[in-house]
N, C-alpha and C positions, 0 to 999 in steps of 0.2 A: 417584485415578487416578495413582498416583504424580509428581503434577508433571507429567506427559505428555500433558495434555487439548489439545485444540483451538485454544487460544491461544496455548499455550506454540508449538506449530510455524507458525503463522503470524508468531509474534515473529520465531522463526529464519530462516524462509525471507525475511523482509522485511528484515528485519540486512544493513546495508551492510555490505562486507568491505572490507579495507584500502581503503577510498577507492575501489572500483568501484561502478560502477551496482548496484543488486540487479536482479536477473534477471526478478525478482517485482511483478504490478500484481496489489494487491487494489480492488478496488471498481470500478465502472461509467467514474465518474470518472476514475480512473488511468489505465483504459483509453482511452476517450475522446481525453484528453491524450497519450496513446503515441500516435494513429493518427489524431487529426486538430488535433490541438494546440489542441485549445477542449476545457475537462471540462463545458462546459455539452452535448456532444454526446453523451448518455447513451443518450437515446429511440433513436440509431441504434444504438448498442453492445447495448441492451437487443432490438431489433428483429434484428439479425446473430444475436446468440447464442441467439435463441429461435425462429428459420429453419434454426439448425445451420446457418449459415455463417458463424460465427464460432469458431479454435480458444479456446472457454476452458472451466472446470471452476467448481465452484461447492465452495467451502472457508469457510462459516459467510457467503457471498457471493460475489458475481463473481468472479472471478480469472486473471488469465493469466498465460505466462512471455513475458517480450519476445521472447525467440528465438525463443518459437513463434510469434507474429504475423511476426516479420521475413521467418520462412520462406515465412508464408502471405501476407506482402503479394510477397514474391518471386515467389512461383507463381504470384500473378493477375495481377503483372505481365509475367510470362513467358508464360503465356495470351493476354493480353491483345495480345502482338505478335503472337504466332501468328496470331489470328483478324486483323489489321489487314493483315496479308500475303496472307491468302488473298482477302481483298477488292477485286472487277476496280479498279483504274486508270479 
């Protein structure tokens, strides 16, 4: 496949760049650790992503981009005051 298979682009995409964060979490684990800072908390990341409320894709496994959770813990944190407002006093 010319060099181009499946692992070569997840080498890439997980390739730190000058000393940034890579953007890139492969595996359950990773995620877990991005969103609740214990990788022992998979069964939830496994249970999110398999309810479709969780944004990730699956690339020879789990996967997400951090931006894309930051956005989606943003938005349910922005939900989240919304509904807390509308609730009487």
């Amino acid at each position: 496949m010319n060099g181009m298979d499946g692992s070569y682009h997840v080498r890439m995409l997980s390739r730190e760049v000058a000393g940034q964060e890579s953007d890139f979490l492969q595996g359950a684990n990773a995620i877990a650790l991005f969103l609740f800072g214990d990788s022992r908390r998979t069964r939830k990341v496994y249970y999110l992503a398999e309810s479709g409320q969780l944004p990730v894709f699956k690339l020879g496994g789990l996967c997400a981009r951090r931006s894309t959770l930051r956005a989606w813990l943003s938005d349910h944190e922005q939900s989240g005051r919304r509904q807390s407002d509308k609730r009487p006093s």
